[in-house]
N, C-alpha and C positions, 0 to 999 in steps of 0.2 A: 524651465526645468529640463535637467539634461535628460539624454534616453534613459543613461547610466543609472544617472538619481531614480527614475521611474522605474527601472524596471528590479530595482534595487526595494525601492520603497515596497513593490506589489510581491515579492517572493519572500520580505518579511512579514508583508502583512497576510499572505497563506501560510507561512510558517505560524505566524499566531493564531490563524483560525483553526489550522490543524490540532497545534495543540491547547488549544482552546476546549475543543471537542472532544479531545484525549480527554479532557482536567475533568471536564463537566462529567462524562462517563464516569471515571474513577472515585470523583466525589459523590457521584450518585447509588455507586456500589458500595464504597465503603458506608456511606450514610446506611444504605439498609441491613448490609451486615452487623453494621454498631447495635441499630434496632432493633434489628431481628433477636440478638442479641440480648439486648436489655430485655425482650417479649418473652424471652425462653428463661430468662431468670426471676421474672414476674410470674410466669405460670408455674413454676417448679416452687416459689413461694407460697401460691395460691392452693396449691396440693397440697404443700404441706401445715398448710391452716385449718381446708378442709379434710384432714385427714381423720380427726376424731372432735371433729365438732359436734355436741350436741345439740336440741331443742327441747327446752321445758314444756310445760305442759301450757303454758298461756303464750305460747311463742316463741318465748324470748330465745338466746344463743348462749349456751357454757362455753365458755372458752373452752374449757380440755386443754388439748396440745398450744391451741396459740398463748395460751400465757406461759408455756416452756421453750417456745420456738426462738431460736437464737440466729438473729435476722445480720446481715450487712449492713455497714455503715448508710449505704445510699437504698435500702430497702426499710420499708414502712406500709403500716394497712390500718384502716379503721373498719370499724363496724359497726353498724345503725340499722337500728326496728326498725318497723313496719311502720312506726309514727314519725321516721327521720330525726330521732334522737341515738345520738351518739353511746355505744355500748359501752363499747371497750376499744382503744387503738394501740399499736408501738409503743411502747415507752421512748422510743427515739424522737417522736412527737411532741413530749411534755404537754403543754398546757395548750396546744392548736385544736382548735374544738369546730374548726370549720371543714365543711368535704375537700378531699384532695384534689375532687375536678367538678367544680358546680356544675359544670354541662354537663358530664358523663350521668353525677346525681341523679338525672331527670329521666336518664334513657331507662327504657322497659325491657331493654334485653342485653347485652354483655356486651364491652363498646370498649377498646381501646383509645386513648385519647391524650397529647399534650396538655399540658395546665401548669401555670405560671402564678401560685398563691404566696402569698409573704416567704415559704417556703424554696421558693427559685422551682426552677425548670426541673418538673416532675413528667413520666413518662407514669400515666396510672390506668390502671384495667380497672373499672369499675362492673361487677356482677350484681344481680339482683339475687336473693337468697330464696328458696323455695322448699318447701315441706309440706306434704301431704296435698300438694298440688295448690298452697293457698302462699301467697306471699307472708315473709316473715324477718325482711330486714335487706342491707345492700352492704356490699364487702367491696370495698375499694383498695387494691393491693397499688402501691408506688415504689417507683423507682427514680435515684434520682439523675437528669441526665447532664451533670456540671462536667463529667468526664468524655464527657459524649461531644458535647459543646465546643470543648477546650480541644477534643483532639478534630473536630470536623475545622475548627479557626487555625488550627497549625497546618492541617490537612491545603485548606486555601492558600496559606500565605507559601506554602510549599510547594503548588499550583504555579502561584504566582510568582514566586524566587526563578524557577525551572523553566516558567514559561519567558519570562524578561529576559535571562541568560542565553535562553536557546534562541528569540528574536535577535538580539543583540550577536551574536554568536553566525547565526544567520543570515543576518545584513553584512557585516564584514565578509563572508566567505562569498555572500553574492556581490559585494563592490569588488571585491578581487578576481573575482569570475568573469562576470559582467566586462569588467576593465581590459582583461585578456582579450577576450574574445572580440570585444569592439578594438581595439585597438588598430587593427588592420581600416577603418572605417577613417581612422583619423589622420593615417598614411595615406589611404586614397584623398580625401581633403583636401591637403597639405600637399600632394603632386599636384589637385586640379587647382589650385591657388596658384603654383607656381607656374603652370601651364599658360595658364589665363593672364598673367601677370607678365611674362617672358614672352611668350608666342612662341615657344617651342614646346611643338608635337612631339621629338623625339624622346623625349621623358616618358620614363614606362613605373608602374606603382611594383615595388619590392614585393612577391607572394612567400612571407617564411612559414605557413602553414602548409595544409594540405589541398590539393585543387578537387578533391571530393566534398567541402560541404560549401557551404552558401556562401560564405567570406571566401575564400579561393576561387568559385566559379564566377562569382562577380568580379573580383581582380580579375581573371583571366577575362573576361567577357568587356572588361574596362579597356585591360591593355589591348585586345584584339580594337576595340572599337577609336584607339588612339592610333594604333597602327593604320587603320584603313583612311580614318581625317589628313594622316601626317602623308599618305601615299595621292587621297585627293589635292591637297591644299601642293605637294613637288607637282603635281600634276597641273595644277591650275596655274602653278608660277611658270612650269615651261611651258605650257600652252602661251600664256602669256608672252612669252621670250621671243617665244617663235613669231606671234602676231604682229610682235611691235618690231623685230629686223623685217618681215615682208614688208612691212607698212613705211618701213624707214626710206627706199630707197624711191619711191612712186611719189611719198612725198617731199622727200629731199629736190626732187625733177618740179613737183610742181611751184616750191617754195620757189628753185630756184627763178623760174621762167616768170613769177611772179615780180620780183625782185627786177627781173630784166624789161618787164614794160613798166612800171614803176618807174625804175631810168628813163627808160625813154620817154616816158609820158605818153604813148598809145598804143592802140592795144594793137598786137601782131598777130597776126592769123597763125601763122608759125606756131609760135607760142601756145597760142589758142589750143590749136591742135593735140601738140602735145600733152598739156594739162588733160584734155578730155582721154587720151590714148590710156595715159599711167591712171586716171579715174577709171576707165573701163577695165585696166587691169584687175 
């Protein structure tokens, strides 16, 4: 995998954790504002139930006001004695003769709570009802939350739309980035390829940036370090040049004088001589 690809891959994938985090916050505000919400129009129900409620004399609950209270489509309440028999409920109810939240039912003191009955996805306050300090029934006000539901599921997929866009969106501006910037990366390569291939030092890498950041001072730091090899390597060929004319003429003398007892077939002190003189030299 290339740098490019990687480094492509990891600035999408903080763009998606970024707004990942973003999503998660927003969805976690809105959710409690919808809530909060739907809690503020359960209890403005609940007022207005309890607002001229009576109690007879053996307990039980007169409606009054709630059998004139003119409710919202997604609002409903029942109400049940002190023996968990059903009073009176909504007429939006019809014929559901069971608690709006069996759990909440059970609680001794005023309890907010989700509950999922034949009904669908109810948001219900369920209260305990109290008169003269002795229990006398439980008042379960609901609300229902299919609008709540529907907009937290568009809420996500709108997350989700905004979030795949903006990674996608993302990746492209960092392969175009990314590609820029390394590019100079792939000229120095492609000189050292050629260098290595050719054996010529004097080849220097093109810098069409700036020599203040990291790609320019390493160009610059490349060609200075091509400069100094190509100044060794003339150096090392004329050292050389030089070695092998000194060396040329001592032993051109000794070849030759070689050559000459050879001829003759023994050896000459002469000869001798001279070989060891041009060796001392």
């Amino acid at each position: 995998m290339s740098l490019r690809l990687r480094l492509t891959i990891l600035y999408s994938a903080l763009t998606g954790g970024i707004l990942l985090i973003f999503g998660v916050l927003v969805y976690f505000l809105v959710n409690v504002l919808l809530v909060t919400q739907i809690d503020n129009s359960i209890i403005q129900t609940y007022s207005e139930l309890l607002k001229d409620w009576r109690v007879s004399a053996g307990g039980g609950i007169t409606p009054g006001v709630m059998s004139n209270l003119t409710l919202t489509t997604n609002m409903s309440y029942q109400v049940w004695d002190q023996h968990g028999r059903l009073s009176f409920s909504s007429p939006n109810l019809g014929v559901f003769s069971k608690p709006l939240d069996p759990i909440g039912f059970q609680s001794k003191t005023s309890i907010y709570h989700d509950s999922y009955p034949a009904l669908g996805h109810l948001r219900v306050l369920t209260v305990p009802l109290v008169a003269g300090g002795r229990p006398i029934g439980t008042l379960q006000v609901a609300a229902s939350m299919d609008v709540v539901d529907l907009a937290r599921r568009a809420l996500l997929e709108i997350i989700a739309i905004i979030a795949a866009a903006s990674m996608l969106l993302a990746a492209a501006a960092s392969w175009f980035a990314i590609g820029q910037a390394l590019a100079p990366l792939s000229t120095i390569t492609k000189t050292a390829l050629q260098i290595n291939r050719a054996d010529d030092l004097s080849q220097r890498i093109p810098n069409p940036g700036s020599n203040h950041d990291e790609t320019g001072r390493f160009i610059v730091a490349f060609n200075e370090t091509l400069e100094r090899l190509e100044h060794i390597f003339t150096s090392q060929q004329r050292f050389l040049a030089d070695v092998s004319h000194e060396l040329r003429t001592p032993l051109t003398v000794i070849k030759g004088n070689v050559d000459l007892m050879r001829r003759m077939k023994q050896v000459d002190q002469e000869s001798l001589d001279t070989i060891e003189d041009e060796s001392d030299v």
